[in-house]
N, C-alpha and C positions, 0 to 999 in steps of 0.2 A: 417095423418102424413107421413107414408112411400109414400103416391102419392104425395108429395110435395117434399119428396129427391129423388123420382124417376124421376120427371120432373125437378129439380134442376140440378142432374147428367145427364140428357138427352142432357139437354143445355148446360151445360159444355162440353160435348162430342162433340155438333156440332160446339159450339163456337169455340174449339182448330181447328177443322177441316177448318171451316173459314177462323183462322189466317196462319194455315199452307197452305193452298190452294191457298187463295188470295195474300200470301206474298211471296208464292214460283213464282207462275205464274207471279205478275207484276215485282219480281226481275229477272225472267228469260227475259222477254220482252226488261227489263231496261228504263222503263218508267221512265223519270226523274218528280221529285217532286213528290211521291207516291210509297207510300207501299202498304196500307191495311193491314199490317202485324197483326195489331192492334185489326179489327174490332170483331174480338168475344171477346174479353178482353174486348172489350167497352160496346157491346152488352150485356156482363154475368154481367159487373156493374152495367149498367142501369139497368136492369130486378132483380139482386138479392144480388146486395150492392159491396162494395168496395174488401172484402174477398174472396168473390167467383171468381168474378171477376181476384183477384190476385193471385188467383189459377188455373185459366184458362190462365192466360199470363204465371207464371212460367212453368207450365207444354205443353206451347206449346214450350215454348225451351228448355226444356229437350227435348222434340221429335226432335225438328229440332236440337239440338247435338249430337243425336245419329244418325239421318237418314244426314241430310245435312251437320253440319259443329261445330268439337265443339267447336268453339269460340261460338255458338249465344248461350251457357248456359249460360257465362256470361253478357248476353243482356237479359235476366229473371230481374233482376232487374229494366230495364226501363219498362217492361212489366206490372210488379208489381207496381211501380208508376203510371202508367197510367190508372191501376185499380182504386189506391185509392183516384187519385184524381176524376175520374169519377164519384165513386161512390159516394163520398162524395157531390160531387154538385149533382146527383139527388138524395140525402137524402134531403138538402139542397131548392134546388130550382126544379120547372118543366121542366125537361130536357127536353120535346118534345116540350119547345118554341124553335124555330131555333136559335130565338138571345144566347140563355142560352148554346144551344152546339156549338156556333160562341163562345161563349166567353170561354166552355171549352179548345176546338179545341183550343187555343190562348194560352192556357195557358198548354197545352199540346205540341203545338210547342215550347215551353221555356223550360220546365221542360224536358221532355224527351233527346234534344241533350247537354240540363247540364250534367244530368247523362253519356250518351252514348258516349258523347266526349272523356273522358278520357278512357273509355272500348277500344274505338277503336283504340283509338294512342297504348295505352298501347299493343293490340293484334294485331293490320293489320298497324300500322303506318299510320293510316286515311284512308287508302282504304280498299274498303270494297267490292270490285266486282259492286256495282251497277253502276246507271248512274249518279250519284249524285261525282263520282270520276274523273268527266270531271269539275266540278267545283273544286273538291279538288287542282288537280293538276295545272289546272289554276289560281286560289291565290298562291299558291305555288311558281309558274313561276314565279307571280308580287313580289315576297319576303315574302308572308304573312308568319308568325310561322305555323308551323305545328297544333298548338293549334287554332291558329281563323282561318285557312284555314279548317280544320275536323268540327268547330263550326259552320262557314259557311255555310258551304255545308248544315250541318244536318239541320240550325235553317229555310235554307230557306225551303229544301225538306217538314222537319214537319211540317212548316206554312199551307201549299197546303193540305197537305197528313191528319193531324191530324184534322183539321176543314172539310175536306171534308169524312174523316170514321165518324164524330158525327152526320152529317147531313145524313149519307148514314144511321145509327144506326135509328136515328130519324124516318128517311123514314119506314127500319125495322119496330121498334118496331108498329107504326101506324098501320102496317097492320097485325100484331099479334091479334088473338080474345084478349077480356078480360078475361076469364076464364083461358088463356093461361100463365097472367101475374099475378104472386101472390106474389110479393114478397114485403111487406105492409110497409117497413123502405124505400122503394121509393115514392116520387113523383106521380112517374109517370104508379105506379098499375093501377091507375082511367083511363087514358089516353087512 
């Protein structure tokens, strides 16, 4: 039992490290359509369910509100969301078929700039430093509301960015031993 929350918290540990690493790097770059911001929140849900998972996304923005910026603490909550729907589809279904994290990816690009939209008007007035603020501002210019112009932006960025972290997870988990993956309310343990 304790080497099972020892490796539970192990992966919790890298996965925040992920999120923060890969989210800070491709937002420093401003690679438009892609974060990564995601991928260990996706990674701790597929491997060991939706809660974990949403305690790996919250607690990566509490870090990155202390270290980078404290608006992203209240971006914990799409983090959190994106746990649970993760998790819950590889409860659900075999997340390491591609189509199944195409289809989460999709529905992660929806659900998340729901959430995130209003976070952001309400904190940054839709801009948000990335590269994704060259589309903002551009609807903006055409008359778009501040609301479908932020929506925009996000739903397309996440389309790209959120189907391409489930297949990158995918990729991941594949080449994790199976002794490595224990966590039996998934799918995707046998995989």
């Amino acid at each position: 039992m304790q080497k099972g929350k020892t490796m539970i918290l192990t992966y919790g540990a890298i996965c925040i490290v992920l999120n923060v690493v890969l989210g800070t790097a491709v937002s420093a770059l401003k690679i438009p359509l892609l974060f990564l911001d995601t991928m260990g929140t996706v990674l701790m849900a597929v491997l060991f369910g939706p809660w974990w998972g949403a305690l790996v996304g919250l607690l990566t923005n509490v870090i990155l509100g202390i270290t980078a910026s404290p608006t992203a603490i209240f971006f914990g909550i799409v983090n959190v969301a994106v746990a649970i729907v993760v998790g819950l589809m590889a409860r659900k279904f075999n997340f390491m078929k591609w189509y199944i994290a195409v289809i989460t990816g999709i529905m992660l690009a929806i659900i998340a700039p729901l959430i995130g939209t209003p976070i952001a008007i309400a904190l940054t007035g839709g801009l948000d430093g990335s590269g994704m603020d060259i589309i903002v501002l551009w609807l903006r210019a055409t008359g778009e509301s501040v609301f479908a112009s932020t929506f925009i932006s996000r739903i397309t960025g996440n389309f790209v960015d959120k189907i391409v972290t489930c297949l990158l997870v995918v990729f991941i988990v594949s080449k994790i031993p199976s002794f490595l993956k224990t966590y039996k309310g998934s799918k995707n343990h046998a995989a």
